[in-house]
N, CA, C and O atoms as CSV, one atom per row, in Angstrom:
chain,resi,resn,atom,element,x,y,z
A,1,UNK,N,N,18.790,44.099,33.444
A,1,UNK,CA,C,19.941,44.052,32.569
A,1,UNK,C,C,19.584,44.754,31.270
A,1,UNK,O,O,18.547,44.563,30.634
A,2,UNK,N,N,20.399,45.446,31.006
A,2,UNK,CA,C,20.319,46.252,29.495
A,2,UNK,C,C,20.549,45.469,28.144
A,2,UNK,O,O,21.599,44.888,27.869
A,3,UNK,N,N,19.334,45.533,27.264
A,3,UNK,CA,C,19.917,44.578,26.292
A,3,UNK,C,C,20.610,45.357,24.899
A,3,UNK,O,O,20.289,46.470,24.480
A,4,UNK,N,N,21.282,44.760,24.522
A,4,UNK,CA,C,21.676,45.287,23.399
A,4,UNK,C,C,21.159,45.334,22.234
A,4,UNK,O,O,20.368,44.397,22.122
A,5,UNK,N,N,21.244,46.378,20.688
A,5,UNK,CA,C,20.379,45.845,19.976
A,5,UNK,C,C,20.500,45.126,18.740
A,5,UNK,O,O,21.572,44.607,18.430
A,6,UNK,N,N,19.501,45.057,18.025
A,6,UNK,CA,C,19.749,43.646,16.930
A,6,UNK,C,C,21.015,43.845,17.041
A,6,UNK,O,O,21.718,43.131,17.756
A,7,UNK,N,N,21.616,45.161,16.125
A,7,UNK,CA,C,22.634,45.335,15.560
A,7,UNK,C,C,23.182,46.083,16.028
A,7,UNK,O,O,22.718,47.204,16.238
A,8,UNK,N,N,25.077,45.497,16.550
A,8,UNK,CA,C,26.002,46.675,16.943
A,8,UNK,C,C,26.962,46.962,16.081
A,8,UNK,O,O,27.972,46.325,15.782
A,9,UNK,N,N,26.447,48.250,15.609
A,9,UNK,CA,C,28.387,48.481,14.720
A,9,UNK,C,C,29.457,49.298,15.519
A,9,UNK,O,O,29.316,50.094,16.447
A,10,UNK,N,N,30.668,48.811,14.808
A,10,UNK,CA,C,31.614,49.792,15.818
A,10,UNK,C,C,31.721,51.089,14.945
A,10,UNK,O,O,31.625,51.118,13.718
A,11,UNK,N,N,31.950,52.229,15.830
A,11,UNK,CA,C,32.669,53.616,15.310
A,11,UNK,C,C,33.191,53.234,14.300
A,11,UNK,O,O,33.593,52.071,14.277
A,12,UNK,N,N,33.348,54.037,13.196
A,12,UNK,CA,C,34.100,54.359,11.888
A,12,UNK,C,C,35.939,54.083,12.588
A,12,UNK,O,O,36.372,54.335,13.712
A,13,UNK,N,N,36.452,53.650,11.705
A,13,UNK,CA,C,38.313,53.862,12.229
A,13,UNK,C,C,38.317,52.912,13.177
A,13,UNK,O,O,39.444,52.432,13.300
A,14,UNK,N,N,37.529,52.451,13.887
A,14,UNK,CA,C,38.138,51.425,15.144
A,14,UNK,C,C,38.088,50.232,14.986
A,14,UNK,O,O,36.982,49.704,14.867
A,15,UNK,N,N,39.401,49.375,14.933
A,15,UNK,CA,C,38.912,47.972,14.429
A,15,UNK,C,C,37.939,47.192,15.650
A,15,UNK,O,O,37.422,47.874,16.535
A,16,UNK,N,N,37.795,46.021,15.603
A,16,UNK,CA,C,37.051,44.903,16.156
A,16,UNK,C,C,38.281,44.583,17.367
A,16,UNK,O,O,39.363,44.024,17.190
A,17,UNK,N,N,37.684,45.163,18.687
A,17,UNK,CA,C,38.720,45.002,19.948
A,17,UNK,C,C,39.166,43.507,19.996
A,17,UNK,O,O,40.314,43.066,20.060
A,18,UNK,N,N,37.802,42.733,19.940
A,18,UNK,CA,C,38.073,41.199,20.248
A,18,UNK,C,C,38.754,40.494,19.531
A,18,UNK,O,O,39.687,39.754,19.842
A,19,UNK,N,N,38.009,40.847,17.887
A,19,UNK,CA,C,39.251,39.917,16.958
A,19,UNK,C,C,41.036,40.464,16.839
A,19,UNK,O,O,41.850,39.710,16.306
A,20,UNK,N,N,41.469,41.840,17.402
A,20,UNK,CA,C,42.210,42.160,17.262
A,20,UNK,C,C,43.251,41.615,18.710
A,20,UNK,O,O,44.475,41.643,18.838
A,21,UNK,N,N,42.265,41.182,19.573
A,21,UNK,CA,C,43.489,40.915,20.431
A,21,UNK,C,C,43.527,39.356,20.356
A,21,UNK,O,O,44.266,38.664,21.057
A,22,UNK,N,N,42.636,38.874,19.415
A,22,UNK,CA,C,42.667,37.306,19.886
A,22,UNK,C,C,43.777,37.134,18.541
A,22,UNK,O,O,44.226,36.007,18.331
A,23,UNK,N,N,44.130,38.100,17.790
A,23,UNK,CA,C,45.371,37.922,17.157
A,23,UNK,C,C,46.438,37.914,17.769
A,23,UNK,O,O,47.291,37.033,17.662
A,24,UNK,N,N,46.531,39.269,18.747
A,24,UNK,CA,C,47.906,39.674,19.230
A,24,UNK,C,C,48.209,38.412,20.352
A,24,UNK,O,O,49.230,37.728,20.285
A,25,UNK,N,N,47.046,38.199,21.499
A,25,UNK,CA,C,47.412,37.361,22.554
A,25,UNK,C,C,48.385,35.919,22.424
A,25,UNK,O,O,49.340,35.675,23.162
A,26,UNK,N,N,47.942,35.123,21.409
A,26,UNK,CA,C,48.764,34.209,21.522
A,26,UNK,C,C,50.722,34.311,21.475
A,26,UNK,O,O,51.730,33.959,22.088
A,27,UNK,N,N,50.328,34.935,20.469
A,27,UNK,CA,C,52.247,35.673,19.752
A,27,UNK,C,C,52.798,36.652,21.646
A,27,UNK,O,O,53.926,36.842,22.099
A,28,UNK,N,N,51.989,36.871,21.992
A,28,UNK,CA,C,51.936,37.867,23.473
A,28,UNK,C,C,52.714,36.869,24.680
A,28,UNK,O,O,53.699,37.022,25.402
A,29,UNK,N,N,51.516,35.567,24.437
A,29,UNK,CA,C,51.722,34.837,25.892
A,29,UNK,C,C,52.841,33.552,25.127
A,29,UNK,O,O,53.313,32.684,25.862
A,30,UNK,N,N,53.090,33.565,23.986
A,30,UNK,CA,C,53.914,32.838,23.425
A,30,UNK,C,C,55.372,33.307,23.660
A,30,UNK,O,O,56.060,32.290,23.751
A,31,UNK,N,N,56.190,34.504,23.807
A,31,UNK,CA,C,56.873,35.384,23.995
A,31,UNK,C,C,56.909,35.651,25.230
A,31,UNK,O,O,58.096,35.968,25.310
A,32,UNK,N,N,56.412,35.789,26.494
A,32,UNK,CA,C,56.239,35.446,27.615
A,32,UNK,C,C,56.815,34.050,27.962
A,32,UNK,O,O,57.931,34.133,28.473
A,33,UNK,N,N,56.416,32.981,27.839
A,33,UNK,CA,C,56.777,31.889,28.118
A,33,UNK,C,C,58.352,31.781,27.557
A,33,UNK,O,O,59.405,31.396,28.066
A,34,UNK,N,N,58.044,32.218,26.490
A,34,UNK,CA,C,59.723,31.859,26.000
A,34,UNK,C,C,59.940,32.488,26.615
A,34,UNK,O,O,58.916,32.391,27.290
A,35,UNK,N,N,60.610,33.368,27.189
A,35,UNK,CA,C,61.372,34.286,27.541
A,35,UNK,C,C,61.744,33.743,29.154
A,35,UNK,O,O,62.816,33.427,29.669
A,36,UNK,N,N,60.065,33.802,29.787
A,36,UNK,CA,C,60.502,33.019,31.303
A,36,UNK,C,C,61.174,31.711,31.144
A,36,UNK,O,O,62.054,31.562,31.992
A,37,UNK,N,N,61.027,30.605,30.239
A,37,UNK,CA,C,61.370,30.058,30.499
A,37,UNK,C,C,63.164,29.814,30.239
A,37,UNK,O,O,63.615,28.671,30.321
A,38,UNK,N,N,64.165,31.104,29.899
A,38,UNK,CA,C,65.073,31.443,29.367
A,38,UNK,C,C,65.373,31.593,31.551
A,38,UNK,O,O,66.284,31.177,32.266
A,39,UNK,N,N,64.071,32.383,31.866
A,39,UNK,CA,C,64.757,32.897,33.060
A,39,UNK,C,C,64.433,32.508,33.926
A,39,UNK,O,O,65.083,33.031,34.831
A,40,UNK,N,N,63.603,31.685,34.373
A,40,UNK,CA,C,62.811,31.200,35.373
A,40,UNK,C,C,62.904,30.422,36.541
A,40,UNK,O,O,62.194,30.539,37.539
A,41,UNK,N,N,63.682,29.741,36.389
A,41,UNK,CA,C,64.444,28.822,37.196
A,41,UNK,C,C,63.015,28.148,38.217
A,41,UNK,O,O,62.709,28.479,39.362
A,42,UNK,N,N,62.549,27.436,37.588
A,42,UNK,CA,C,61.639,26.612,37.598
A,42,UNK,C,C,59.961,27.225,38.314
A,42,UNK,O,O,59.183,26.515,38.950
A,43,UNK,N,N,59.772,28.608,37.992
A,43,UNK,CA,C,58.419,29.278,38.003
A,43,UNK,C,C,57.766,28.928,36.781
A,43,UNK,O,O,58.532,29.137,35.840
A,44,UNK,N,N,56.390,28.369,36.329
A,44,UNK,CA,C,56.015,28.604,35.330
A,44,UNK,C,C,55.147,29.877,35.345
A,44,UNK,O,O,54.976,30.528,36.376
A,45,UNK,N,N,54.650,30.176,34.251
A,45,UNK,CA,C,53.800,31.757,33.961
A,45,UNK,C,C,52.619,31.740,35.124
A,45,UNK,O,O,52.156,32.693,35.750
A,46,UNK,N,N,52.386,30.747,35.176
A,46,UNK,CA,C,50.751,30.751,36.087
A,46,UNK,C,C,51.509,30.935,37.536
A,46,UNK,O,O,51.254,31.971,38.149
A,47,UNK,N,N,52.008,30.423,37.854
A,47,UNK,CA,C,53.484,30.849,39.499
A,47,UNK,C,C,53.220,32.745,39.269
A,47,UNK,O,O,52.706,33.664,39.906
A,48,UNK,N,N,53.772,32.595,38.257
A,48,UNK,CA,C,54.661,33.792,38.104
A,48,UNK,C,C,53.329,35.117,38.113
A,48,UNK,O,O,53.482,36.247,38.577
A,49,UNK,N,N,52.514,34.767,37.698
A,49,UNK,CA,C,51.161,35.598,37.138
A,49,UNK,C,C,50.757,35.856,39.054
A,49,UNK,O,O,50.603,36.964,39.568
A,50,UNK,N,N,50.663,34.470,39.816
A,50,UNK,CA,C,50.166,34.553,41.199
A,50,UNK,C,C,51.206,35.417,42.042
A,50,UNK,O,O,50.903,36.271,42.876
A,51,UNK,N,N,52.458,35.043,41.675
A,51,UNK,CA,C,53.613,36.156,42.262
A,51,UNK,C,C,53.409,37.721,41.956
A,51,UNK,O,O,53.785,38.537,42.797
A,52,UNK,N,N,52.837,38.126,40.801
A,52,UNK,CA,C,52.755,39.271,40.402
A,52,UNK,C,C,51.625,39.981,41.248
A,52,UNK,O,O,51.756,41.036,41.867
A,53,UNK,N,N,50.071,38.910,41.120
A,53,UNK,CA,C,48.861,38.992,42.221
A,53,UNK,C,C,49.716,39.364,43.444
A,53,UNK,O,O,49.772,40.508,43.896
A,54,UNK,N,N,50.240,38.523,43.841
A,54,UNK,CA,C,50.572,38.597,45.381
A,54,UNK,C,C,51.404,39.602,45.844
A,54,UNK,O,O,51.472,39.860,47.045
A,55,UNK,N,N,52.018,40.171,45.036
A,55,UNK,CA,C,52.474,41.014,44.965
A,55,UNK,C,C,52.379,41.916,45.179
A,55,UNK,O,O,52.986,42.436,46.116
A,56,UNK,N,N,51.377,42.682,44.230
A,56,UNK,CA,C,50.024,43.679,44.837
A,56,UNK,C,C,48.966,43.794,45.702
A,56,UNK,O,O,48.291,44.796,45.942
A,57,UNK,N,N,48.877,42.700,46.143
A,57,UNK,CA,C,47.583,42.009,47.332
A,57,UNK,C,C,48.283,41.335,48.201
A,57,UNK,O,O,47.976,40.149,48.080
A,58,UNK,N,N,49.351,41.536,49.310
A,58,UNK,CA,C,49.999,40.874,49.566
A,58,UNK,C,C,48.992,40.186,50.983
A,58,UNK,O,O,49.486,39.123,51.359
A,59,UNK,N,N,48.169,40.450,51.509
A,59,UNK,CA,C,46.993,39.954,52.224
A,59,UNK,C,C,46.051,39.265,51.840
A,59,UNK,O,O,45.283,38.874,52.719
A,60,UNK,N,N,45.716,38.795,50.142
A,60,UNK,CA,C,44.678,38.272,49.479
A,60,UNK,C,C,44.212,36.513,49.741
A,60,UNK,O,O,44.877,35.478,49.705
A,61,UNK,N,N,42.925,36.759,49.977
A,61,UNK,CA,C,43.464,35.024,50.403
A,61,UNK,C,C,43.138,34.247,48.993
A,61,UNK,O,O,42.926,34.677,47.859
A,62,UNK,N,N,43.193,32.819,49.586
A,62,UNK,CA,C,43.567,31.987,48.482
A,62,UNK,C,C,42.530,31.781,47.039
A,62,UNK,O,O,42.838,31.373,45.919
A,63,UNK,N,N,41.130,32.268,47.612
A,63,UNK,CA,C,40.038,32.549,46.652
A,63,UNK,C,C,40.582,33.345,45.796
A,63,UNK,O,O,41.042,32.878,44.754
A,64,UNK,N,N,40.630,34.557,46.039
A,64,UNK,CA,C,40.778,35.444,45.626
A,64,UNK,C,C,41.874,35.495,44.478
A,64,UNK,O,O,42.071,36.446,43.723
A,65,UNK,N,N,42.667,34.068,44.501
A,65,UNK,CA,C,43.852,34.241,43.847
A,65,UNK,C,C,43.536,33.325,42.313
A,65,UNK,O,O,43.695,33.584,41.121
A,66,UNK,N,N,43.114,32.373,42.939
A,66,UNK,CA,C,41.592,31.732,42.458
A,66,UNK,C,C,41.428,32.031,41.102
A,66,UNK,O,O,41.722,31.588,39.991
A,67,UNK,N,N,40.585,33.364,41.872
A,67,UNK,CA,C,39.125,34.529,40.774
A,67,UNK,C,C,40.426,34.670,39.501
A,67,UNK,O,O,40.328,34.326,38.323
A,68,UNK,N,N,41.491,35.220,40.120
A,68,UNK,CA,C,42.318,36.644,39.802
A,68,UNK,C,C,42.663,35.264,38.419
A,68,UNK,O,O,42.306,35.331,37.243
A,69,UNK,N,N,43.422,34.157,39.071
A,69,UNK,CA,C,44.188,33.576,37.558
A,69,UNK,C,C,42.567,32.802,36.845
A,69,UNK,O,O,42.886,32.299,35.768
A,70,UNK,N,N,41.568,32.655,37.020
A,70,UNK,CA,C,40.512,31.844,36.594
A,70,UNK,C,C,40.954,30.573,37.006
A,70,UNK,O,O,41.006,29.817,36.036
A,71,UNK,N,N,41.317,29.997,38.142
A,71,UNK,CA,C,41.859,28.517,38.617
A,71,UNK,C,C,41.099,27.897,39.265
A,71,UNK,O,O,40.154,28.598,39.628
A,72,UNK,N,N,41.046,26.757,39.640
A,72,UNK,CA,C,39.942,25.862,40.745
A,72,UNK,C,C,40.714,26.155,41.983
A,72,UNK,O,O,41.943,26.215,42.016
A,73,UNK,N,N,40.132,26.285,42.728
A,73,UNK,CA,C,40.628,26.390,43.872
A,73,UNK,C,C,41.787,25.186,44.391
A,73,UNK,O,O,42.995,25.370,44.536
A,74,UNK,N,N,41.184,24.184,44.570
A,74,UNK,CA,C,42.382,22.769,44.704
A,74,UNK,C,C,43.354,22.910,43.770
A,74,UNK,O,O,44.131,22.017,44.109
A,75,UNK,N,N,43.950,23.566,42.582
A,75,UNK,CA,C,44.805,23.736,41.821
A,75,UNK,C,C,45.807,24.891,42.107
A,75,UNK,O,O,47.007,24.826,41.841
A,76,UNK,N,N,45.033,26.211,42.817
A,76,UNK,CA,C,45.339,27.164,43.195
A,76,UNK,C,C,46.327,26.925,44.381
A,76,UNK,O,O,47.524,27.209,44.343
A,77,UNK,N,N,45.605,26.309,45.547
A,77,UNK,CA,C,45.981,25.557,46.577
A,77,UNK,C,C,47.680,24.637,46.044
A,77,UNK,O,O,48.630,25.250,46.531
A,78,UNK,N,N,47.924,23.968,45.594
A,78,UNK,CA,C,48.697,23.100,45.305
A,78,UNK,C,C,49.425,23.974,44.348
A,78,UNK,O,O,50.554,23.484,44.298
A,79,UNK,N,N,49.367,25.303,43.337
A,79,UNK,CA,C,49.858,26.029,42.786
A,79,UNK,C,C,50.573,26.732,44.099
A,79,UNK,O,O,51.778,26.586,43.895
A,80,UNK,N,N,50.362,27.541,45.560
A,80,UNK,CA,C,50.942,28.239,46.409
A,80,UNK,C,C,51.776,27.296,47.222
A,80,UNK,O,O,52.838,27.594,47.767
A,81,UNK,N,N,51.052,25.862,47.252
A,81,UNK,CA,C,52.194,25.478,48.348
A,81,UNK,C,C,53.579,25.193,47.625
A,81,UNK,O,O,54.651,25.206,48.230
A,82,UNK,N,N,53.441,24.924,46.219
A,82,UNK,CA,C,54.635,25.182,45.508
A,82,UNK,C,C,56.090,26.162,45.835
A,82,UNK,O,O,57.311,26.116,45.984
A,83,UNK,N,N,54.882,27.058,45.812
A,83,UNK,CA,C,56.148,28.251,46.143
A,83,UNK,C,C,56.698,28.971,47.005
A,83,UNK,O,O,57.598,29.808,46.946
A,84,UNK,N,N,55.604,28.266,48.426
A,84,UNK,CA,C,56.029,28.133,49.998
A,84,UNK,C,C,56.987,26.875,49.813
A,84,UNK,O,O,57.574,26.858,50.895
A,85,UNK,N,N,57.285,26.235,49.362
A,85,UNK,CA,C,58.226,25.092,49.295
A,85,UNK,C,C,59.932,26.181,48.469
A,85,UNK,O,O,61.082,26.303,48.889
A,86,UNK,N,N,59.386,26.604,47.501
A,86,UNK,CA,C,60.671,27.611,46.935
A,86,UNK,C,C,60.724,28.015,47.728
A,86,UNK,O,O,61.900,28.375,47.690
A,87,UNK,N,N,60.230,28.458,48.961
A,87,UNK,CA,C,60.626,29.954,49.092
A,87,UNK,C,C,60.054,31.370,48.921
A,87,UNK,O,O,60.268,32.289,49.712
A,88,UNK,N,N,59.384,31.446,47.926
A,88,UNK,CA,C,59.019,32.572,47.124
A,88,UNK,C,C,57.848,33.001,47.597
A,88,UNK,O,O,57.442,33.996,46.997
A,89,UNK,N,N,56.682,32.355,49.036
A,89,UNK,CA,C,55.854,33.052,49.479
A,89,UNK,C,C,55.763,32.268,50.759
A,89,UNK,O,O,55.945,31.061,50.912
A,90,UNK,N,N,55.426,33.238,51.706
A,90,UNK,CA,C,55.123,32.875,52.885
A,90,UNK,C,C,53.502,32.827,53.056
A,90,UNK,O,O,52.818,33.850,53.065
A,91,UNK,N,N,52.886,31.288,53.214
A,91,UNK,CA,C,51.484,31.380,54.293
A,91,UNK,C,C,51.265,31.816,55.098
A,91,UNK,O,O,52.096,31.620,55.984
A,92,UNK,N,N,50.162,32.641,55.453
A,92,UNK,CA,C,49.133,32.851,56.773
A,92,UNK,C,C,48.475,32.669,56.936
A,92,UNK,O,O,47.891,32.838,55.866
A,93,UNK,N,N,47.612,32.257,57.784
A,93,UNK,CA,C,46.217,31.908,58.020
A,93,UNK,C,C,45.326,32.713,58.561
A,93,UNK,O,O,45.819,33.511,59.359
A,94,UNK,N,N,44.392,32.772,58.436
A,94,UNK,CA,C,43.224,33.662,59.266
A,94,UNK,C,C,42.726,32.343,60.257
A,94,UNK,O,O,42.495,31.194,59.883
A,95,UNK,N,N,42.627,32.997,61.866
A,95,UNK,CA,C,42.551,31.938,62.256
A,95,UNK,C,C,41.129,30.923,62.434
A,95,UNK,O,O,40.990,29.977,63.210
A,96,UNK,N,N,40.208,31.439,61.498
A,96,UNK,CA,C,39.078,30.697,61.010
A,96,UNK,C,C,39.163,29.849,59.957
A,96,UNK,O,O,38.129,29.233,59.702
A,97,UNK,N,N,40.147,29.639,59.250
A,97,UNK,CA,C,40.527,29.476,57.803
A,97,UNK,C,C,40.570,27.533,57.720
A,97,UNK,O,O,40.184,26.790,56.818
A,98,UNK,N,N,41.137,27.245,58.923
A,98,UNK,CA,C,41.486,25.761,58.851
A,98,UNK,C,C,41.295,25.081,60.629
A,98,UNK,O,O,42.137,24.827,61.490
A,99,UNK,N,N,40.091,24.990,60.614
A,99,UNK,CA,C,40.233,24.157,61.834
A,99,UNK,C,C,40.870,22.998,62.252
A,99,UNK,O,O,41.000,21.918,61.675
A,100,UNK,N,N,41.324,23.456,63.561
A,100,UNK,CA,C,42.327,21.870,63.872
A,100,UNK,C,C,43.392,22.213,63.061
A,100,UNK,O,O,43.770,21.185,62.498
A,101,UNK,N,N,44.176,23.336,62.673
A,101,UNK,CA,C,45.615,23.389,62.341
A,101,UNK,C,C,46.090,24.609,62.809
A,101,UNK,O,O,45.305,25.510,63.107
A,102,UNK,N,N,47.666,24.766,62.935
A,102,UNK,CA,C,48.032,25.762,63.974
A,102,UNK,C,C,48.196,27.131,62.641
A,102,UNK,O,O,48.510,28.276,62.967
C-alpha cells in the first residue's frame, strides 16, 4: 500500500473536495426527500435508491444491492420484499440461492 506523506496540500484554486461536499450533501439529500416524499406514494429514498440499482443491474443479486446502498443484508432482504409486495420488483432465484424453496 502506498503511503501518503506527512503533508498533503491541495493544488492552488481547488477547494477541499470533502469539506465541500459534506456542505452541499445534506441540503442535496434533504431536497430529495422532500420532493419524493411530495411524489412517492409510499417508496422511501432507500426503495427508491435500490429501484434506481435495479434498474441498471437488473440481474444483481441481493448482496450486491447490499454493497451498492451500504445496508445489512437482513435489512436489504426485508427492504426488496417490500417492493415485491408493491409490485415494483419481481424475485428470482438462482437455483442454489435457497434450499428447500421453489
Amino acid at each position: 500500500m502506498q503511503q501518503l506523506p506527512e503533508t498533503t496540500t491541495l493544488a492552488d484554486g481547488y477547494p477541499d473536495c470533502a469539506s465541500a461536499l459534506m456542505e452541499v450533501a445534506p441540503p442535496v439529500v434533504w431536497f430529495m426527500r422532500h420532493r419524493m416524499r411530495a411524489h412517492r406514494r409510499g417508496v422511501s429514498l432507500l426503495q427508491f435508491q435500490a429501484l434506481v440499482f435495479l434498474k441498471r443491474e437488473p440481474h444483481v443479486s441481493l448482496s450486491k444491492v447490499a454493497d451498492h446502498l451500504g445496508a445489512t443484508l437482513p435489512n436489504v432482504s426485508r427492504l426488496i420484499a417490500s417492493l415485491v409486495d408493491k409490485g415494483l420488483v419481481v424475485r428470482s432465484g438462482h437455483p442454489g440461492d435457497r434450499p428447500g424453496m421453489p
